[in-house]
N, C-alpha and C positions, 0 to 999 in steps of 0.2 A: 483489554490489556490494562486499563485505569486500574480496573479492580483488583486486575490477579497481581498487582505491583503491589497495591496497598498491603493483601496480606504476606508479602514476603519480607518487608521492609524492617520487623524487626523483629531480634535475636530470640531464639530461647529461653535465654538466661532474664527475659525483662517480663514484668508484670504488668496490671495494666497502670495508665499514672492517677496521680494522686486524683487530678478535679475529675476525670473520670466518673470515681467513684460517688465523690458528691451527686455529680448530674444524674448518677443511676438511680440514687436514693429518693432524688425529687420526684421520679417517677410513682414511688410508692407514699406521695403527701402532696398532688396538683393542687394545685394554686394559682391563680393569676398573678403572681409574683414570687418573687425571691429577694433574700438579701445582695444578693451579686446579679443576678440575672433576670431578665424575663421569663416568661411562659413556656418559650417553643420549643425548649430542650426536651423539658419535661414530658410534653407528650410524644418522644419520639424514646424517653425511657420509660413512658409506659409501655410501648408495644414492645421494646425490648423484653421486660418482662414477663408481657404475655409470648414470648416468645421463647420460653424458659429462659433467659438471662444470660446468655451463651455468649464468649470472647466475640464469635461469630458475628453476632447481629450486632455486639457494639461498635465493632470495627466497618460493620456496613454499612450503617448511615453516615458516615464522614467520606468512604468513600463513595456513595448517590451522589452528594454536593457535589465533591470532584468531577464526578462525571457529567454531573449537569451542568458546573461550571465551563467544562470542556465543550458540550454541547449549544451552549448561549456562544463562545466565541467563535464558532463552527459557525452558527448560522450568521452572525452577525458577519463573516466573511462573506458568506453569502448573499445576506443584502447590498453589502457593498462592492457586490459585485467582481467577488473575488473566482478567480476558477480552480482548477484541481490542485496545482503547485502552494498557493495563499493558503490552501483547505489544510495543507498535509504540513507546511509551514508554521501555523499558526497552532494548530494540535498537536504538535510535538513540540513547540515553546510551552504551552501550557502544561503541557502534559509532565516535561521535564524540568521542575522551575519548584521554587520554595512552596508550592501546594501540594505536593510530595510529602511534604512535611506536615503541613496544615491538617492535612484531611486522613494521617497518621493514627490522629486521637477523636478521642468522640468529647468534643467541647464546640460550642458555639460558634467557632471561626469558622468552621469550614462551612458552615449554611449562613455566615455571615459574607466572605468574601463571595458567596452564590446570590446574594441577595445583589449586595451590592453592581456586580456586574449584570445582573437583569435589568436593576434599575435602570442605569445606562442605554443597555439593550432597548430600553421600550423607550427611551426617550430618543433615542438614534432611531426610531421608528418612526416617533412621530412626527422628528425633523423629517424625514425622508418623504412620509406620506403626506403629514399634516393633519390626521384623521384625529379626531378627538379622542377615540377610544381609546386609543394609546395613551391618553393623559391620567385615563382611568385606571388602565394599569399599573400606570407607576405609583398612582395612588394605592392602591392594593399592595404591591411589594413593597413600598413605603412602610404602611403599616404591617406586615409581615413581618417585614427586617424589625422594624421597632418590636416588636414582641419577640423580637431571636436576642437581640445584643443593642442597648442604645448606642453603638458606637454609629449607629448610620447616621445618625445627626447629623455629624461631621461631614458627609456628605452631602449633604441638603444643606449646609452653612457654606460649604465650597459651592456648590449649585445655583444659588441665587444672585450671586454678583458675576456669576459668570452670564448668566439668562441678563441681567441688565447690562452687560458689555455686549454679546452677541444678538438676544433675540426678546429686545423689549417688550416687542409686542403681546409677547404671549399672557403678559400680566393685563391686558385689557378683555382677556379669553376668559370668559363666566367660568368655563369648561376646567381649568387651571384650579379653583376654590373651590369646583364641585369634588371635582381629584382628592385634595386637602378633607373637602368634609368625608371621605371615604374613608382614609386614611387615619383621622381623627376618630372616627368610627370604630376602626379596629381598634386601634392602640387603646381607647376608651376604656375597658373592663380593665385593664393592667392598671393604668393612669386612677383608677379609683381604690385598687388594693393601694397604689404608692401613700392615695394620701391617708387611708384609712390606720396603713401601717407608720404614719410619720418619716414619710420619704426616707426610708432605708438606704435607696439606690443617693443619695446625699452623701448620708456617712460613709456610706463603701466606697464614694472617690473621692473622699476626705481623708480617711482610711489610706486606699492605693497612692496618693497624691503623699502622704506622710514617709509612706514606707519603701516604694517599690520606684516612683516617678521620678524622686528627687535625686537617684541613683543613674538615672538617665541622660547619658553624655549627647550633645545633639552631634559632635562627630560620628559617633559609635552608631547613631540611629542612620546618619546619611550612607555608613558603610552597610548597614543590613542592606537598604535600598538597592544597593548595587549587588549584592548578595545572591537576593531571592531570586534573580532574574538572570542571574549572573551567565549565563550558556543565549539566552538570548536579549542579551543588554539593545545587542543592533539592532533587533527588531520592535522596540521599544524607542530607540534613539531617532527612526525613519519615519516613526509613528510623528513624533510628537512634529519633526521637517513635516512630512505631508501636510498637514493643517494650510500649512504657506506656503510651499513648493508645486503642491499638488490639487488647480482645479476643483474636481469635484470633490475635493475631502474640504474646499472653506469654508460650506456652510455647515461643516460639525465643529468647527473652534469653539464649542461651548465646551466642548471637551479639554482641550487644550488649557482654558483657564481654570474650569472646575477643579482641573487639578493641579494646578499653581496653587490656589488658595486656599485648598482641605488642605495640602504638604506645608505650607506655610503657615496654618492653623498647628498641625500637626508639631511643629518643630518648635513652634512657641508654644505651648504647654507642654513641653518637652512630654511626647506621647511614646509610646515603645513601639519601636519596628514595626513588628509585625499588624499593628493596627492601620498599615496605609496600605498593608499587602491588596485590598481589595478596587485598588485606583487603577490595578495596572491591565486584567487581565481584558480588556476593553481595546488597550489601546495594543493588545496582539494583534487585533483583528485590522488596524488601521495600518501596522505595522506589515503586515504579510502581506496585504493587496496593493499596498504601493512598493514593495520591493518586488512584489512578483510583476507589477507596470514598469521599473527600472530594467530587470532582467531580460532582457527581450533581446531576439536577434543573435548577436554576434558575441554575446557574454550571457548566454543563456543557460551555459557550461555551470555559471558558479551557484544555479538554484541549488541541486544535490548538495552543493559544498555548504550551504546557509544551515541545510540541515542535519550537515554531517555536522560543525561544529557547536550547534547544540548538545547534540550526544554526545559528542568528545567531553564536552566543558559538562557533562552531566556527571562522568565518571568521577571527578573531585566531589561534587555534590552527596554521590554514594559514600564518598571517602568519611566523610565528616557527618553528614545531615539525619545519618539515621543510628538506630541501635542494632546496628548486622553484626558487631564483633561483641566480644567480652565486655565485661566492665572491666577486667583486671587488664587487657589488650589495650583497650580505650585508654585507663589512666597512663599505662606506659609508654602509648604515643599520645602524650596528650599536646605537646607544642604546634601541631597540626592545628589542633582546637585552638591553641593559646592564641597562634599566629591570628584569626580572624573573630577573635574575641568571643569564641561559644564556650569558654571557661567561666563567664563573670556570672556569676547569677544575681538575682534581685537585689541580695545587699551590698552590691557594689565591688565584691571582693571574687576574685578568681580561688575555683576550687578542682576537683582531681577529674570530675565528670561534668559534661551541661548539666545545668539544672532539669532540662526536660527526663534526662534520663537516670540521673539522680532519682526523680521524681516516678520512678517505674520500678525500684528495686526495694527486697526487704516487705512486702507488703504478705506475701503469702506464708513469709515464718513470723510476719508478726500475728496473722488470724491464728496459726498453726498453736504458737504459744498461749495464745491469749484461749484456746479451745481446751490446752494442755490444765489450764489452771482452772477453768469453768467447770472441767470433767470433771476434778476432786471435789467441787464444792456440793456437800448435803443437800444444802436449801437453793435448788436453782431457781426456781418459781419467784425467789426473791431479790435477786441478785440484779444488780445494774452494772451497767458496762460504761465508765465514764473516760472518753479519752480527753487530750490535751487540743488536738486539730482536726479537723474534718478529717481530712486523710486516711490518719488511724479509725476515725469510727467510721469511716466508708468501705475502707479496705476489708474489715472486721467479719461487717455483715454482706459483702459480699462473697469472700474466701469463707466463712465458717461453717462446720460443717453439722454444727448445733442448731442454725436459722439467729445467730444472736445477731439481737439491732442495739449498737453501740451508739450512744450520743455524745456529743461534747457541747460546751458554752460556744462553739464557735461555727458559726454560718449560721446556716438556715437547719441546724440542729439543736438549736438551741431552743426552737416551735416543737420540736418532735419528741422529746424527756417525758416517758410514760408516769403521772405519777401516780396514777389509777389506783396501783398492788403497795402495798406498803413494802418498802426496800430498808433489809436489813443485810444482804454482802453488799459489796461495790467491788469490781475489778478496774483498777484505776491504770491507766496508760499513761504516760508521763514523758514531755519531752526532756532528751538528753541535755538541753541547758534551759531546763523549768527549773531557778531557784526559788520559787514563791515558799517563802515564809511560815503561809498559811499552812501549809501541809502538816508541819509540824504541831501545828497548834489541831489540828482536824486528830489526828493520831489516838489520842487516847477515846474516841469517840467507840472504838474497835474491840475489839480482847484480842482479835491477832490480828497481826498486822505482819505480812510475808515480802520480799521482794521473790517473783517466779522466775522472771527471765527477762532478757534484753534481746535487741535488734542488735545482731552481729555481723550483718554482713555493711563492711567500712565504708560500700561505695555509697552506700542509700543515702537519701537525705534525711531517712529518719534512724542513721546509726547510733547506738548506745540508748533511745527509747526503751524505758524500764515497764514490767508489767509488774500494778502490784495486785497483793490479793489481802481483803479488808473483811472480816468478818464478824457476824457477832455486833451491828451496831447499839449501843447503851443506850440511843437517845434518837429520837424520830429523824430517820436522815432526809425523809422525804421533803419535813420542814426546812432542812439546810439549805438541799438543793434549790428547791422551790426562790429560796431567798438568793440565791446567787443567780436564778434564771432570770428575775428580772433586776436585779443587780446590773447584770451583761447586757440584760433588754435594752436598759438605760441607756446605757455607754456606748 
């Protein structure tokens, strides 16, 4: 059922989104790094690829995570000794909860919040057993996660004052540093492209921390919290009582503060929502097996009712959370959005669509046009595709129906600019509020110089995006390029 949701959940009318694209491309340039990311996207869009590159497969690895996420708090109900009602309780909170969303798109989150709850999972193991192995695990998914998304940090910074509040000892356990050197082990190959490449992953949340963070109201971040969970808030609210109400759940209050102090890390570097989404789904599992110990007996009636109003409180969720309607449907009810703040996107400003879904429209007339203007051109063998954002040159070369691999100064396309073939067209992409200067000064470089077409359709976020067409260069463009690559390298 995970899966056959994932592919229903969005409209016709959307394309895939923007980072998407990007991650697909990294499949075709592995690396032990990236400018934004680590490693483990990447080879999950390789096998996409080897997999002919089909909507199909990308949308199935977001939802595997899902489903294994669901399976880690399945079992973890299990260990704790949860029985049939905790089992069916707890996989229909997770099931119907802002990972719905997550596991949507093919980006890092959703094998990021997968990681994350493993981690958990093996260390609720090893409380329970005490068996070293377990320690080793967590070193393992440790360094796994850190090769998916460094946001796990954060979790292993929440982790440690909480292991000195509840269960000191464990730092006298050789077996603890062995864990650590495993861990270190993995991440190790990544950790040496960082520093080779002059810690990239620095600027990019120097970058995010400029542009995107500083927009980040810590109200706004405490209502997502309530959000994502929103249909089973209560099973999450019984979690965090059991710790102290409930016997055998006090020797896991490691849980309890690990995540006091990542949400309280979280909220002072003003982090965005969805980055603590991966603290909760742990504490489903704490939540379902002591409501289902409360339910007993003579009010045994309201189990059914716990998980009827999950599904009830799911329906708003479908309302709002996904791309099932129009765009043009969506912007006309958009006060629905407005009311719980999925209007504002990153620059702080409310617009006609979320951004996520902004971010999925316009992609397949902009390859369409950008294909329309390549066809005319004589000399294709020479022509370079140069856009303004990843976006446009991810969209490009994966809609086009030429094989064209479009680059831009911007991510980790900026390593991939062929300059092998001497380039004398360019088809230049251009965002709809790019006034740079230089354009103009570039101009006579050309003997024609054409606008072909723009991004028309008003909901996208890249409406009004000009394609131009540039041919005929007077003077080595390779040499230009070349000088703006690392220009940008710099910066």
């Amino acid at each position: 059922m995970k899966f056959a949701i994932q592919y229903v959940i969005i409209g016709p009318e959307y394309d895939l989104h923007r980072d998407e694209y990007l991650h697909l491309d990294q499949g075709k340039h592995l690396a032990w790094g990236y400018l934004s990311v680590p490693p483990f996207t990447s080879w999950h869009s390789w096998l996409i690829l080897a997999l002919e590159n089909s909507e199909f497969w990308v949308k199935f690895f977001p939802a595997l995570y899902g489903a294994l996420t669901l399976l880690i708090v399945w079992k973890a109900i299990e260990i704790l000794e949860g029985d049939l009602f905790a089992l069916i309780l707890g996989s229909t909170a997770i099931t119907f909860s802002v990972l719905l969303r997550i596991n949507m798109l093919y980006q890092p989150n959703s094998v990021d919040v997968f990681f994350w709850t493993l981690l958990y999972y093996t260390l609720l193991r090893y409380i329970k057993s005490e068996n070293n192995n377990w320690l080793y695990a967590t070193g393992i998914v440790l360094g796994l996660g850190f090769l998916n998304k460094y946001n796990i940090l954060f979790q292993i910074i929440g982790l440690i004052p909480a292991l000195l509040i509840t269960n000191r000892k464990i730092f006298t356990n050789k077996h603890l540093y062995f864990a650590g050197a495993v861990a270190l082990l993995i991440v190790l190959p990544n950790l040496i492209w960082q520093y080779q490449n002059n810690f990239p992953v620095v600027y990019h949340m120097k970058l995010l921390s400029k542009t995107q963070l500083v927009n980040v109201k810590t109200a706004d971040f405490l209502k997502e919290q309530i959000l994502f969970f929103m249909g089973s808030i209560f099973v999450l609210i019984t979690a965090f009582i059991s710790f102290f109400r409930y016997p055998p759940f006090r020797k896991f209050r490691l849980f309890f503060w690990a995540f006091a102090f990542t949400m309280g890390l979280f909220i002072f570097l003003k982090a965005k929502g969805y980055y603590a989404i991966g603290l909760y789904p742990i504490f489903l599992s704490f939540g379902s097996v002591y409501i289902e110990k409360l339910l007993t007996s003579k009010i045994k009636w309201l189990r059914p009712v716990t998980v009827a109003v999950i599904l009830l409180s799911s329906i708003i969720l479908f309302r709002v959370g996904f791309p099932t309607i129009s765009p043009q449907e969506m912007a006309e009810n958009s006060q629905r959005y407005k009311d719980l703040g999925l209007l504002r996107w990153e620059d702080g400003h409310d617009h006609a669509l979320p951004q996520d879904f902004a971010d999925m429209l316009g992609w397949k007339e902009l390859a369409a046009k950008v294909d329309a203007t390549y066809e005319k051109l004589d000399d294709k063998q020479h022509t370079l595709v140069l856009c303004d954002n990843y976006g446009q040159a991810g969209a490009i070369n994966y809609y086009s129906k030429y094989g064209i691999q479009a680059v831009t100064m911007n991510a980790d396309y900026i390593n991939w600019v062929p300059l092998d073939e001497e380039i004398k067209n360019v088809i230049l992409v251009q965002n709809a509020d790019d006034d740079d200067k230089e354009r103009i000064k570039e101009q006579p470089l050309f003997e024609k110089i054409s606008l072909t077409g723009k991004v028309e359709n008003k909901y996208a976020r890249e409406y009004g995006a000009s394609i131009y067409q540039l041919v005929s260069a007077k003077v080595s463009i390779n040499k230009i390029i070349k000088s703006d690559i690392e220009e940008n390298r710099w910066h």
